[in-house]
N, C-alpha and C positions, 0 to 999 in steps of 0.2 A: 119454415124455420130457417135465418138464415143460418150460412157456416159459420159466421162468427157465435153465434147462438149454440149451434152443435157443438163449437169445438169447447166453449166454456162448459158446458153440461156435464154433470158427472157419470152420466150413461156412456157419454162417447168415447172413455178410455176402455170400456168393459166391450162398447160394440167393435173397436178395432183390434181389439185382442181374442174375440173369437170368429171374426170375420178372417187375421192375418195367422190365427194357429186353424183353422179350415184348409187356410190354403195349401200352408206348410203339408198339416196332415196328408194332404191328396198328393203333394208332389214326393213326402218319404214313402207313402204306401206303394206308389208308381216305382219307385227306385226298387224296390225289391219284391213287387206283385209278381216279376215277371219271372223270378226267378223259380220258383215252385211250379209255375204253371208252362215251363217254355216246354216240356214234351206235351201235353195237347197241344199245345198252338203249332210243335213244328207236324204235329199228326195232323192237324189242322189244316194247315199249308201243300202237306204233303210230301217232305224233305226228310231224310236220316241227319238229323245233327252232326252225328261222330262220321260220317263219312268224311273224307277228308277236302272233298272240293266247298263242304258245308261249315266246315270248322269257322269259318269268317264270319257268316249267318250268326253263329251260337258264340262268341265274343261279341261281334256288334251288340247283338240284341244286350246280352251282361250287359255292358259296361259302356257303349253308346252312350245313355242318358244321362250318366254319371261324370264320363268326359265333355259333353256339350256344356252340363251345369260349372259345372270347375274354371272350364274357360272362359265361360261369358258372363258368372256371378261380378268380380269384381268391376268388369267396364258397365254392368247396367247395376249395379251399385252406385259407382260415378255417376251415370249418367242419371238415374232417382235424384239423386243432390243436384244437379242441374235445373232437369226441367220439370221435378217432384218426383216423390216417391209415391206416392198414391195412383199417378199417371201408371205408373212403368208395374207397378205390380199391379195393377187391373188390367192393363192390356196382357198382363203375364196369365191372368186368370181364362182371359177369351180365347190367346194362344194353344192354351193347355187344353184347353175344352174341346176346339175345334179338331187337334190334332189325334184327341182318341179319339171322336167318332170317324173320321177316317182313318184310324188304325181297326177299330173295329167291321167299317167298313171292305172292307181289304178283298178288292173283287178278282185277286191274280190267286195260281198254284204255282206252287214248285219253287224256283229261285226267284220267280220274277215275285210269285206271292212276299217271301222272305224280304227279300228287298224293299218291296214296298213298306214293309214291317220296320227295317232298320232306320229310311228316308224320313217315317213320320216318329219315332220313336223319336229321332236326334230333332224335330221340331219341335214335338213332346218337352225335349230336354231342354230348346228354348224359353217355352212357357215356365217350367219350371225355375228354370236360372233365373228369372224374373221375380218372381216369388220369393225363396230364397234371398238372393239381393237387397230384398228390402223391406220385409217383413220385421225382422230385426230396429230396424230405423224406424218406422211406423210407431212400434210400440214405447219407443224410446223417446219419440215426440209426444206419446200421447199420455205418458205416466210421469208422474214426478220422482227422479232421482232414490226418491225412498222406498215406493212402490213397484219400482220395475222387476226387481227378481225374484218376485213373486211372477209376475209379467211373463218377465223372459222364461222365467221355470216352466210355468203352463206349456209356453209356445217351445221351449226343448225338447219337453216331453213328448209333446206330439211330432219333433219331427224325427229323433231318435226311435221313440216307441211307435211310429207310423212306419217306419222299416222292415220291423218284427211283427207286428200287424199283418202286415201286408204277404208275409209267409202263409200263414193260414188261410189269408180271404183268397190269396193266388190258388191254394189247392182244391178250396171251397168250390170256387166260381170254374171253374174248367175240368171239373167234374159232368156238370152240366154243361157248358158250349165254351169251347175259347174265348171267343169274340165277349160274352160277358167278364173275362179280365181287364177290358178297356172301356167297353160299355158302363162300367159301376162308375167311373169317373165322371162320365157326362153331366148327371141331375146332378154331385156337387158342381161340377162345374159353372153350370148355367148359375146355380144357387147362387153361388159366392161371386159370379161376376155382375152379375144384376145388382145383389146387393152392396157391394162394394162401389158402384159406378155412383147409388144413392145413398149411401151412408157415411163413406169416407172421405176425409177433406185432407189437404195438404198441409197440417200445420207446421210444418216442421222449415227450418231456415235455409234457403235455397243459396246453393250457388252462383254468384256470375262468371261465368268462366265458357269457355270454348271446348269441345269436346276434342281429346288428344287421339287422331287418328292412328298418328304414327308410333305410338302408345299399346294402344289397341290391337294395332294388327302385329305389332311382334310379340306382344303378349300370347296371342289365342295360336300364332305358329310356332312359337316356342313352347309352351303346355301342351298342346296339341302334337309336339314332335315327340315330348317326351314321353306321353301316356299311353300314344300308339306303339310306340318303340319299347313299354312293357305290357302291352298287348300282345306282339309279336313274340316279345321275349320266352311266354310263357307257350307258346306252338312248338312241335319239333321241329326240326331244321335240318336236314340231311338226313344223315347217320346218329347224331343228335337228339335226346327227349327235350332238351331246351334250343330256344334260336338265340341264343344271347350274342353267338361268334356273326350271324345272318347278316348278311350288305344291308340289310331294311334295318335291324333294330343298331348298328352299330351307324349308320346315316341318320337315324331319329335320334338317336344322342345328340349327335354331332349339329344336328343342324337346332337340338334345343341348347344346348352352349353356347350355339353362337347368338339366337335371335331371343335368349333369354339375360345375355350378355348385355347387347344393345338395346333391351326395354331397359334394363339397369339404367345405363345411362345416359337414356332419352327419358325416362323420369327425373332423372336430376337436373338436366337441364334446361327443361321444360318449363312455362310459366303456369300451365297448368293441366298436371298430372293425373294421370287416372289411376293410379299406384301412389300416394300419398306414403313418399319411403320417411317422410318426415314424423308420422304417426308411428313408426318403430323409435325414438326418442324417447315416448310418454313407457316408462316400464312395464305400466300394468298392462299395455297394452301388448308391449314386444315379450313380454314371458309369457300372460295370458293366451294370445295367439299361436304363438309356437307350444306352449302347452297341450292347448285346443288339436294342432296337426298332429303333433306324438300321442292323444288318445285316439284321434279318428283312424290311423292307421293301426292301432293294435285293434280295436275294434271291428275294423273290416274283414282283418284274418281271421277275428276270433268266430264273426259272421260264417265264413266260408268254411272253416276247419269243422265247425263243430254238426253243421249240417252234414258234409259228406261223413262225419264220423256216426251219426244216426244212420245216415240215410245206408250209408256201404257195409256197415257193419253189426252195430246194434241194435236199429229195430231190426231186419234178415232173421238176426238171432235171436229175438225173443218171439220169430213166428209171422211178422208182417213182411206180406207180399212186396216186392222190389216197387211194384207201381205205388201201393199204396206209403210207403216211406216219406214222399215229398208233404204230403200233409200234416201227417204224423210226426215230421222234424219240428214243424211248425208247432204243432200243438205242446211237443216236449219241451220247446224253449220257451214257454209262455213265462216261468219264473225268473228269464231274463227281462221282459215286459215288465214284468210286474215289477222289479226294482227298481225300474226309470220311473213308473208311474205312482211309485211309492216315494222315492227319494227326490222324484226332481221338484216338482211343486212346493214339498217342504224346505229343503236345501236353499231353493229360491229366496223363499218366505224369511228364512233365517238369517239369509245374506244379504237379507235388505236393513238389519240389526248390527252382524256382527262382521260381517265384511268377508270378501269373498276366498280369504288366504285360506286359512285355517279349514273351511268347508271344502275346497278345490284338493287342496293339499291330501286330505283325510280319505277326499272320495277316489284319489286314481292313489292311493297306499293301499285300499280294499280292491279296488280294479287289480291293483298290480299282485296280491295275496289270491285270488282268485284263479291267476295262472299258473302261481306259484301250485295249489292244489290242483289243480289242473295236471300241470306234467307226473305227477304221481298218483292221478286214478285211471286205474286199467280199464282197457280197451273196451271190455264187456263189465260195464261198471254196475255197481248198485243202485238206483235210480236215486234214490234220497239224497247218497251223496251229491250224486251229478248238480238235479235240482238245488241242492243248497250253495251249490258253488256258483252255479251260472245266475242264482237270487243274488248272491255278493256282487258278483260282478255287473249287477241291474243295477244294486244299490247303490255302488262304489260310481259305474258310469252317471247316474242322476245327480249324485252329490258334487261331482267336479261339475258337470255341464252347465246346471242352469246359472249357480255362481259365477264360474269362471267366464260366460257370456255376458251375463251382467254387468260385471266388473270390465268387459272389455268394453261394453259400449257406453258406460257412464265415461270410461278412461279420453272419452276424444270432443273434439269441437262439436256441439249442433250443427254444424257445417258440415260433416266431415261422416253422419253417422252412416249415410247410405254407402259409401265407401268402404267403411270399417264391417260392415252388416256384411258387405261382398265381400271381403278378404276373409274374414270367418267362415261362409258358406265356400269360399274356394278354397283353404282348409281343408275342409272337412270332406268334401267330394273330389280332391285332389288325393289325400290322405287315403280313403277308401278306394280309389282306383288304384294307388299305387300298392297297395296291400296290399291285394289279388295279387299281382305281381311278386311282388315280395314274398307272400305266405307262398303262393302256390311254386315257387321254385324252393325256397325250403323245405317244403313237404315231399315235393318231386327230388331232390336232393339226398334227404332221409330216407324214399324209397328206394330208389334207383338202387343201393347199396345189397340189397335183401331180396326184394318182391322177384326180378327175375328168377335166381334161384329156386326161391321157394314155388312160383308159376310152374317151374320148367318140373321140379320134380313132384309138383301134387297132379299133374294135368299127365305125366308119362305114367304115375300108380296106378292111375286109372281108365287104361284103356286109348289117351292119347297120343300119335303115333310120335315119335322125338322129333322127326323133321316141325310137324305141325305146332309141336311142344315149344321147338327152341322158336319157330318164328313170333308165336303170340309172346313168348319171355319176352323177345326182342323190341316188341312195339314201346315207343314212347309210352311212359307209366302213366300220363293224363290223361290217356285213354282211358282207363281205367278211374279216373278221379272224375270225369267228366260223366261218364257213364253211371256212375253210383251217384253224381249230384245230379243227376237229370231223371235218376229213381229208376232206370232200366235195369236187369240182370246183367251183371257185368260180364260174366263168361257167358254166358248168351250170345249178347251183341258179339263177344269179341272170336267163340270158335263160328258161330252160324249156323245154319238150321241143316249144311250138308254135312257138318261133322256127326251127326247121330247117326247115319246109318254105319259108321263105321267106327261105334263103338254101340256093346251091349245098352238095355232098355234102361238098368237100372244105375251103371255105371253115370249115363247122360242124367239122368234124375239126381245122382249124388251131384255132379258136376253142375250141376245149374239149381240144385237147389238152394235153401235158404242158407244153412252154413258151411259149405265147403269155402264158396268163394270170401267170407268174413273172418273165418281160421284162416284160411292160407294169409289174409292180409293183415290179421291181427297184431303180428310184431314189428314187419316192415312200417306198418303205420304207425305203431306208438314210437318209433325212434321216430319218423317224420313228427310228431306231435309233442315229443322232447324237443325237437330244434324251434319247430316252430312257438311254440308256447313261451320257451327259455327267450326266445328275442321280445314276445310280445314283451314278458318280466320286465326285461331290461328296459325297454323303449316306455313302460307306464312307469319306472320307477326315474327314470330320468324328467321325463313328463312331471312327475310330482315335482323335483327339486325344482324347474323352472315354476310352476307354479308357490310354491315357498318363496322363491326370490322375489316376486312381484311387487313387491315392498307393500306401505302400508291400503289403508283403504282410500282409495283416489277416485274424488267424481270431479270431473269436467262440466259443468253447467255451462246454460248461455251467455252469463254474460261473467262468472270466475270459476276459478278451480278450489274446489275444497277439498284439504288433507286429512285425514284423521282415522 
């Protein structure tokens, strides 16, 4: 069959849309496999996480993937529009593939093991940024204008709900070996790049244009300056639970102002850009996309916040083991899955009728209502409630997403989609890096006020000596946030196994059982989960308005633009 044959055929819009939501799937599942399963894997390796010369190991690993993708979505966006999109996202396929079976592979212990782990993860996160990139474009060449948010819906779903996914199969799979959290990748892997190499055609309208070097590379060291520099942010720093004041994170600002300064305006000058500043013009485009980054960022926190709040606090307390938690987060959150997987396909389907304002708008009003009940359910909640809230806020994030993607990539040239496909995926993985940052200094913020206090006098009631009492008060509080998202016993880890001989049998068993350490944190955390929640509010309800202004419904076709 030739391609021109393929690409007329009405199979081949169905075979690149679950060929390019395959992909997607495997690279969100990747984004947060690793997060439920990083204590076997560092058991695995052989390394204490929370020890302090490890703390680099257990960021990389987070958030590595997420930073590679961010940075290098948009320039292999460009470059898909160049010299194809079907090129660039099948070698994204073979990338991906090869790089976990040598993550799985992984024949070091100790730091040099860890290491190898962070090296292949960030190649991982090449493959992946490829994918991404242009996954988007693909489906946008291959559906007709009317069809696609139905399209895009599907492929949102999977990569929004391949995130939360990816909680459960990480607890699942390294129950039995670590090494199978990267192994599960592989068979799709091969799968999808064989069949992609034979299925998929380029049809979509290419570029002539010169790849903008000088573009490129101040882009990925400006982003890169910045994301590392709230990577750092969130470490302590001296005498400090945060390093905000740190020569590292106040030189990665600085040096992302400057060389994110000078991509400004080396895209403008440029004859041919790999930041297309010119596509913030078209509205639907410039409200849609910054709408897109104001949900990706409440999203990431609300990620982070609501697992340590299982994991450190409410499963403990209704009886499950600290190990067993990581899974069990997963399992809890599934009725935020099931919103994305409920809402986004239909939301899609309806914004191919009625356009994508009205649906976008409606879905981050219920996102943003969801945080609002949020900051008013207690610490040790009803499950029902919980459930019902984190299903809104499934629903609410489906309903903006697949619309409001749609609507951005009808918004631009045929020219221009593989571009516009990366500036979304760099969004949305920039958004979520900077969350972690953001949330976790808010949360550390709201604690910091409370938790020492309450440390120093629930640990001296009971048999702990004051000196030993005020130093663990003392430690940076993300000791302690890290510690219960990584599903250990946190006063465990944090007195150590020679503080039991000098304290009685039973005292040590209140102290490290299931709710001592969940009470003592139960108030310092619901004031961190007031600040933080209260910004996510603010940030989805802003997010909406930009998504309101987007004006009417706008498709950019190949060869005019229709309004209506």
């Amino acid at each position: 069959m030739s391609f021109t044959t393929k690409q007329t055929s009405p199979r081949y819009k169905w075979i690149a849309l679950t060929n390019t939501t395959l992909g997607i799937f495997m690279a969100t599942v990747n984004s947060s496999i690793i997060l439920i399963s990083l204590p076997a894997i560092f058991r695995g390796v052989g390394i204490n996480p929370l020890a302090p010369a490890n703390v680099g190991y257990l960021l990389w690993l987070l958030q590595g993937y997420m930073l590679v993708t961010a940075v290098l979505v948009i320039s292999l966006g460009r470059i898909g529009d160049i010299f194809g999109r079907v090129r660039i996202y099948n070698l994204g396929f073979t990338v991906f593939s090869i790089a976990s079976v040598l993550l799985a592979l992984d024949p070091f212990h100790g730091g040099s093991g860890a290491m190898w782990l962070v090296i292949w993860r960030l190649v991982q996160g090449v493959g992946g940024a490829m994918l991404f990139a242009n996954s988007s474009a693909i489906i946008a060449d291959a559906f007709p204008s009317d069809q696609r948010g139905l399209a895009i819906g599907i492929n949102q779903v999977a990569a929004i709900g391949g995130s939360f996914i990816g909680l459960i199969l990480g607890g699942l799979l390294s129950i039995g070996d670590w090494r199978l959290v990267f192994w599960v990748s592989v068979p799709f892997g091969i799968i999808g790049t064989i069949w992609g190499y034979i299925s998929l055609i380029d049809n979509g309208k290419r570029v002539k244009a010169t790849i903008d070097w000088w573009g490129n590379a101040t882009f990925a060291v400006g982003l890169t300056s910045l994301l590392i520099a709230m990577v750092f942010g969130i470490q302590p720093y001296g005498n400090s639970s945060m390093g905000w004041s740190s020569p590292k994170v106040i030189t990665g600002f600085a040096l992302a102002l400057i060389f994110l300064a000078l991509f400004l305006w080396i895209e403008l000058h440029t004859e041919h850009p790999m930041f297309n500043l010119h596509l913030f013009k078209i509205r639907a485009f410039n409200m849609g996309s910054n709408a897109g980054f104001l949900a990706a960022i409440a999203r990431g926190g609300l990620q982070f916040m609501l697992i340590i709040w299982l994991q450190g606090i409410w499963l403990p307390l209704h009886g499950y083991a600290y190990d067993a938690t990581p899974l069990w987060a997963g399992i809890y959150l599934l009725p935020l899955t099931a919103g994305f997987l409920i809402a986004g396909p239909i939301s899609g389907w309806l914004s191919d009728r009625v356009g994508a304002r009205i649906l976008s708008t409606g879905g981050l009003l219920l996102f943003a209502s969801s945080f609002l009940g949020l900051i008013f359910t207690p610490t040790n909640f009803h499950y029902l409630w919980f459930g019902a809230l984190v299903l809104l806020n499934g629903i609410g994030g489906g309903m903006f997403s697949a619309p409001n993607q749609t609507a951005v990539m009808n918004s631009v040239p045929a020219e221009n989609r593989g571009a516009a496909g990366g500036i979304q995926a760099a969004f949305m993985n920039s958004g979520m890096v900077l969350s972690i940052g953001v949330f976790f200094s808010l949360m550390i913020v709201g604690l910091g006020h409370s938790l020492p206090k309450s440390l120093y006098s629930g640990l001296t009631a009971n048999g702990v000596s004051g000196t030993q009492a005020h130093a663990i008060a003392s430690l940076p509080v993300v000791g302690s946030l890290f510690a219960s998202f990584l599903g250990y016993n946190p006063l465990a880890s944090l007195l150590g196994s020679q503080s039991a001989a000098h304290v009685t049998s039973a005292q040590w068993a209140k102290l490290t059982g299931k709710s001592f350490f969940p009470h003592l944190i139960s108030q310092p955390f619901h004031q961190g989960l007031f600040i933080v929640f209260s910004m996510a509010f603010g940030i989805s309800l802003f997010g909406a308005l930009l998504s309101a202004l987007r004006g009417k419904r706008y498709i950019h076709d190949l060869h005019h633009r229709v309004e209506r």
